[in-house]
ZAMARVO-843344 format. One record per residue (C-alpha): residue in three letters; y, x, z. Coordinates in steps of 0.5 Angstrom, whole numbers, padded with zeros to 4 digits, always signed. Layout:
REM residues N
ALAYXZ...
END
This chain:
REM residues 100
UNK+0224+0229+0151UNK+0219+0226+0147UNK+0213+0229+0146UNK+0214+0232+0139UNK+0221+0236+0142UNK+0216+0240+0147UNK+0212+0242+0141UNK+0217+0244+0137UNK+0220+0248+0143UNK+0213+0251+0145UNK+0212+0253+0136UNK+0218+0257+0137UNK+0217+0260+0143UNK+0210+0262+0140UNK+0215+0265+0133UNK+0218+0269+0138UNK+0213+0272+0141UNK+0209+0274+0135UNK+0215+0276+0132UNK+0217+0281+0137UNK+0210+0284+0138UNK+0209+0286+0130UNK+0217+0289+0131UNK+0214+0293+0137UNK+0212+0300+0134UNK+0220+0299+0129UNK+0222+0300+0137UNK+0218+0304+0140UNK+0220+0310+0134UNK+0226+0308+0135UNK+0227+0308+0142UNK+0223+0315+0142UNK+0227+0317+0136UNK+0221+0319+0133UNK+0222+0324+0127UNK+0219+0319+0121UNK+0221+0312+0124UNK+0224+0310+0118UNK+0218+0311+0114UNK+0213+0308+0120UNK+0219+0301+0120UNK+0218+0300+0112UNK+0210+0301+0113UNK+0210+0295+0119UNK+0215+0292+0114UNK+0211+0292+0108UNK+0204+0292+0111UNK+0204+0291+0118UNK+0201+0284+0117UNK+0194+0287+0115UNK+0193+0288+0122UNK+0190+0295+0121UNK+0196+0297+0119UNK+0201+0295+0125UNK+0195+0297+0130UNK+0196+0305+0125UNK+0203+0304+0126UNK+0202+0303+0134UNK+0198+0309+0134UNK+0204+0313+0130UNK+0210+0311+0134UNK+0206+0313+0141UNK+0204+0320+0138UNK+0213+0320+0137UNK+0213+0320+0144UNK+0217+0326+0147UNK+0214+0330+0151UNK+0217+0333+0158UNK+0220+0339+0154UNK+0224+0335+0149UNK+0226+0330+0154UNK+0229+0336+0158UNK+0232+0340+0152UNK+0235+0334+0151UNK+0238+0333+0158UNK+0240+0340+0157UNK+0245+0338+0152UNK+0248+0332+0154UNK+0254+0332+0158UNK+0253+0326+0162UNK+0247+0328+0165UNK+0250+0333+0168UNK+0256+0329+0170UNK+0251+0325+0174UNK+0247+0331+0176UNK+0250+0337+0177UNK+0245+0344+0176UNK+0246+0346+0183UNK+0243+0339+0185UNK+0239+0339+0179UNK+0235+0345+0181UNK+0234+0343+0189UNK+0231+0338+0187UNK+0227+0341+0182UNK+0225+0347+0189UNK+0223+0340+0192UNK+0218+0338+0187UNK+0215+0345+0187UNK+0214+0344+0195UNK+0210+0338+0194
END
């Protein structure tokens, strides 16, 4: 390979990254299954490129961030969680954590 291939390769790889550091915030609401997660995907879309509104977009998918009760409810209701821990399990462990 000659000296522009590498250049190239290395622009791409740079394109990547970037592009995968403004979509973060689309991910994390996502993710997280935040509440207004298509709105905040349009304002990174629309407006993430000024800068001030990726960095707000950031902050708003962290706040959508569930809490230890909305993680539990939603353990509560799903079945496969409770295949793979079943409640008499589930609570010795929770009895061990209260000893610590």
């Amino acid at each position: 390979m000659d000296g522009i291939d590498d250049n190239l390769i290395i622009e791409n790889l740079l394109w990547l990254a970037g592009l995968l550091v403004y979509l973060f915030p689309i991910y994390l609401a996502f993710r997280w299954r935040h509440r207004q997660r298509y709105w905040l995907a349009a304002v990174v879309l629309l407006l993430g490129w000024t800068g001030l509104a990726w960095l707000v977009s950031l902050a708003w998918a962290m706040h959508g961030r569930p809490g230890a009760e909305q993680r539990q409810a939603e353990t509560d209701h799903d079945p496969d969680v409770h295949l793979a821990f079943p409640r008499d399990v589930h609570d010795s462990i929770e009895d061990m954590r209260d000893d610590c």
